[in-house]
PyMOL commands that place a pseudoatom at each C-alpha (Angstrom):
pseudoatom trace, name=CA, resn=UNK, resi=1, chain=A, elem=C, hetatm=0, pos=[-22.270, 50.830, 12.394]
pseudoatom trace, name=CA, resn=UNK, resi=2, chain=A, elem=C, hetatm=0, pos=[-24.136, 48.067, 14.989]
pseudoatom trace, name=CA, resn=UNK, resi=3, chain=A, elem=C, hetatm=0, pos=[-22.739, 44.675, 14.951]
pseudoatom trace, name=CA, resn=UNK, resi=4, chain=A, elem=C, hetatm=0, pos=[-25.165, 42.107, 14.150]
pseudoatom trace, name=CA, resn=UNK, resi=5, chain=A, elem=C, hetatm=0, pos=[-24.712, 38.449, 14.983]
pseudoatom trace, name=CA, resn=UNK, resi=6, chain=A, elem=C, hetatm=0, pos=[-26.867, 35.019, 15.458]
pseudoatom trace, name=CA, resn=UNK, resi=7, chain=A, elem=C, hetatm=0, pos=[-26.566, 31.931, 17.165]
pseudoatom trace, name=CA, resn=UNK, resi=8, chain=A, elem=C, hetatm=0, pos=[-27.744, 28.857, 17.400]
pseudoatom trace, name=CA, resn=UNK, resi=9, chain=A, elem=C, hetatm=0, pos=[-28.516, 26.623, 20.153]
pseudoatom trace, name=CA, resn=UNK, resi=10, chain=A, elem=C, hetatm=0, pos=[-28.812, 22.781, 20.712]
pseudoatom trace, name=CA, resn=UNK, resi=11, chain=A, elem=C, hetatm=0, pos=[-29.537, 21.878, 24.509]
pseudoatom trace, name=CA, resn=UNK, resi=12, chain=A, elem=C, hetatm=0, pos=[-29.280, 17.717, 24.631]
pseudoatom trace, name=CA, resn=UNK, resi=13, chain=A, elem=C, hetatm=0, pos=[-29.951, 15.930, 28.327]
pseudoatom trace, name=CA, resn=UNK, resi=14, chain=A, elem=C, hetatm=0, pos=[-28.917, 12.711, 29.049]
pseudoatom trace, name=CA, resn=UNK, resi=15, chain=A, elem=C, hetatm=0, pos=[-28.780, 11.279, 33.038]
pseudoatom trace, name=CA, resn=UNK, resi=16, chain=A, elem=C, hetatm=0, pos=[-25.269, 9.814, 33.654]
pseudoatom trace, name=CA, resn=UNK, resi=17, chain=A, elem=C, hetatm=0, pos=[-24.192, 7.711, 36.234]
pseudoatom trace, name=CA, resn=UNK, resi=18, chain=A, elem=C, hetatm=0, pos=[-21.579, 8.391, 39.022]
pseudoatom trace, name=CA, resn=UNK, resi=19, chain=A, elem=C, hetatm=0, pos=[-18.768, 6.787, 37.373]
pseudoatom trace, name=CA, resn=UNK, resi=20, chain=A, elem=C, hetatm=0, pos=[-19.616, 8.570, 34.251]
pseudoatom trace, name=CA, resn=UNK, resi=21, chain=A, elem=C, hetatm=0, pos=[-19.770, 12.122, 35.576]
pseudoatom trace, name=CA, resn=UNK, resi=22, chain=A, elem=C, hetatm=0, pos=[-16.603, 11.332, 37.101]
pseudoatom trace, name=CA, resn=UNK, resi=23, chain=A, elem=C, hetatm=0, pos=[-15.048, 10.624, 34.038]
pseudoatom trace, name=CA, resn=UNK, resi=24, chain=A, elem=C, hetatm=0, pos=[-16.350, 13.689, 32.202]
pseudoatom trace, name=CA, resn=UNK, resi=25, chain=A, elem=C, hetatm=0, pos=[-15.247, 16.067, 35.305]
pseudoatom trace, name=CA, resn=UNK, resi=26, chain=A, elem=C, hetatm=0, pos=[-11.583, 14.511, 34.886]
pseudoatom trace, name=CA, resn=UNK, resi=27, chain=A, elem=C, hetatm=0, pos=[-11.501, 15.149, 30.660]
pseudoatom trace, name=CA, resn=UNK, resi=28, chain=A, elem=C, hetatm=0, pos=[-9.551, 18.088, 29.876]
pseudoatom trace, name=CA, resn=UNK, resi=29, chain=A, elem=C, hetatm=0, pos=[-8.731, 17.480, 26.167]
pseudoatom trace, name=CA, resn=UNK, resi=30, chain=A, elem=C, hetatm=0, pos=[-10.724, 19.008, 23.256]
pseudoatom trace, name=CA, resn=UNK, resi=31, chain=A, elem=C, hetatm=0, pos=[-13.153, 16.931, 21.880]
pseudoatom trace, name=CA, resn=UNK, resi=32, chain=A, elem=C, hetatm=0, pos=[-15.045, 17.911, 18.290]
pseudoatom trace, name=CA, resn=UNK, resi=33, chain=A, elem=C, hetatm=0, pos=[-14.373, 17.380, 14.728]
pseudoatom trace, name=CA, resn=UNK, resi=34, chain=A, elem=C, hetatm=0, pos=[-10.843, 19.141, 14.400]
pseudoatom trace, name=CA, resn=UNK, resi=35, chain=A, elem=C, hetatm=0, pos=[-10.948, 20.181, 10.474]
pseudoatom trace, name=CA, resn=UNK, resi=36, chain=A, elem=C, hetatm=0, pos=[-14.321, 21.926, 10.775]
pseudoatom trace, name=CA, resn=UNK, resi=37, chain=A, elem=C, hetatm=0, pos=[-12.273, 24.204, 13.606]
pseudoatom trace, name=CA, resn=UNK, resi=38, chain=A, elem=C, hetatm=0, pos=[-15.297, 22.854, 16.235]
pseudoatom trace, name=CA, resn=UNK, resi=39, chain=A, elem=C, hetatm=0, pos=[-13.927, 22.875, 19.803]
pseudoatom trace, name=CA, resn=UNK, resi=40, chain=A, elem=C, hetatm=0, pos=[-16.088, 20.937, 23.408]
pseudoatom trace, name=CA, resn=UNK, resi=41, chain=A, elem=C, hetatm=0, pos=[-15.172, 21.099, 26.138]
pseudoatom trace, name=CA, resn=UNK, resi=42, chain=A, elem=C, hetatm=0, pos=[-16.637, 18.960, 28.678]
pseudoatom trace, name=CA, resn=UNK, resi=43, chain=A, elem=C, hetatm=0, pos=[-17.348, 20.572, 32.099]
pseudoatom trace, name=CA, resn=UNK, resi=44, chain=A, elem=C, hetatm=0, pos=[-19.146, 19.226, 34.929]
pseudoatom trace, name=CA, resn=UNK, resi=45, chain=A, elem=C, hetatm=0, pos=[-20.760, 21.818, 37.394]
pseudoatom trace, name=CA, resn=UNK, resi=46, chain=A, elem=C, hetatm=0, pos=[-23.767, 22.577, 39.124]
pseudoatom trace, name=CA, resn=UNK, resi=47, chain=A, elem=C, hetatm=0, pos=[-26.917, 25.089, 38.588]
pseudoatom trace, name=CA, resn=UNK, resi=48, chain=A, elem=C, hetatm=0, pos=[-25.778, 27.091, 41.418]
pseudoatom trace, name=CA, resn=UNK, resi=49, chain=A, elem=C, hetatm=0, pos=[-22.037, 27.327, 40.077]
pseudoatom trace, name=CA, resn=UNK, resi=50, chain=A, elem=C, hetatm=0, pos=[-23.740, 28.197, 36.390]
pseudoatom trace, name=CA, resn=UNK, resi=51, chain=A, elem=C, hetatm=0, pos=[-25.650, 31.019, 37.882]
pseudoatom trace, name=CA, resn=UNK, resi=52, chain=A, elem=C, hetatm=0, pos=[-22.996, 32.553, 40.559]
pseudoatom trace, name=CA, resn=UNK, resi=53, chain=A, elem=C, hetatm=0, pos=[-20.284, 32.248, 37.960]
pseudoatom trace, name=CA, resn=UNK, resi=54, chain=A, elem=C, hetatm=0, pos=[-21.792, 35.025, 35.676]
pseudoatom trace, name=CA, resn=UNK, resi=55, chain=A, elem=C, hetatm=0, pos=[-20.167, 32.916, 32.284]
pseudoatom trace, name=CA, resn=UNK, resi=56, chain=A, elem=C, hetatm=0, pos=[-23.115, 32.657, 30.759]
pseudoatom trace, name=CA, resn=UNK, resi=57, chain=A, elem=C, hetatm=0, pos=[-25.843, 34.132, 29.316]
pseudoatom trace, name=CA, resn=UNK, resi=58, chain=A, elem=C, hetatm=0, pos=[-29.329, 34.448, 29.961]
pseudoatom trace, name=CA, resn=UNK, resi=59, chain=A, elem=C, hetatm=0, pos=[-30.696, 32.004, 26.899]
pseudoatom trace, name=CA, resn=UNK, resi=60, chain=A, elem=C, hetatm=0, pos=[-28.262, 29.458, 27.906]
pseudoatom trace, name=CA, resn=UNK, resi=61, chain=A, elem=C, hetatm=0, pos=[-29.815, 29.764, 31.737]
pseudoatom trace, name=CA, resn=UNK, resi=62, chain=A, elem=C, hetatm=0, pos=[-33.055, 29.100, 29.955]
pseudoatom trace, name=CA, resn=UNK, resi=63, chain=A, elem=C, hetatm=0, pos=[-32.154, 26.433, 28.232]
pseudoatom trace, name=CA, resn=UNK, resi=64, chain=A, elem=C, hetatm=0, pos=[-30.764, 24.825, 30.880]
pseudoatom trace, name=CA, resn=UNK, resi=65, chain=A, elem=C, hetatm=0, pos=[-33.807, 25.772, 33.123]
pseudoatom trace, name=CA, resn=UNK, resi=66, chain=A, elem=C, hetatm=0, pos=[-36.080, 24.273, 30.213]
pseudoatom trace, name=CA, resn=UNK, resi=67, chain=A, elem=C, hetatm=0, pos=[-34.382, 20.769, 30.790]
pseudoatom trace, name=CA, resn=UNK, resi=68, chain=A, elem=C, hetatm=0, pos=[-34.087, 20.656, 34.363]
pseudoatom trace, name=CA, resn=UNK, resi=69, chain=A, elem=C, hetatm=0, pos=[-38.079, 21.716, 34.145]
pseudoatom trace, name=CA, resn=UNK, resi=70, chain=A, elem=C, hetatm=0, pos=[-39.281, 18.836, 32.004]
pseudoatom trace, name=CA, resn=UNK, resi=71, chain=A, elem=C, hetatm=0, pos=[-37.488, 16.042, 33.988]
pseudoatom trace, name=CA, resn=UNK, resi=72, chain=A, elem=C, hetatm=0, pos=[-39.436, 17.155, 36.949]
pseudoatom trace, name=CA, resn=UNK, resi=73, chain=A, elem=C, hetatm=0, pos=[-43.033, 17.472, 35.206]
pseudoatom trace, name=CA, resn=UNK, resi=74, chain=A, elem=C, hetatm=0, pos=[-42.471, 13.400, 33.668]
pseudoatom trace, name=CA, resn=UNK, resi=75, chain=A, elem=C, hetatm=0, pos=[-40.564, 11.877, 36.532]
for i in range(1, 75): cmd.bond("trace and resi %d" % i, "trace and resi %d" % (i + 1))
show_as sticks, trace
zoom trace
């Protein structure tokens, strides 16, 4: 018997400051809505650490791609 799963994904993008990336990179406590179980993390890393690292997967490289893609093409 195959497993079969799905999954959904919501890619936001929002330009932060210096200060604020700062204070992102230095959160280490769960953030989320605690009695529906959800459970973010905030990390702060760059393109080249996403795709060395091998953590994730290739729709999530997309998706990533796909932002970094459209702020070039309107800036």
């Amino acid at each position: 018997m195959a497993t079969v799963s799905t999954h959904k994904q919501h890619v936001f993008s929002v330009e932060l400051t210096d200060d604020e990336i700062t204070a992102a990179a230095g959160t280490s406590i769960a953030l989320g809505n605690a009695e529906e179980t959800e459970r973010t993390y905030p990390m702060v890393t760059t393109v080249g650490e996403i795709l060395d690292s091998g953590g994730v997967d290739w729709a999530t490289i997309g998706a990533v791609m796909q932002v970094l893609s459209a702020e070039v093409t309107t800036t």
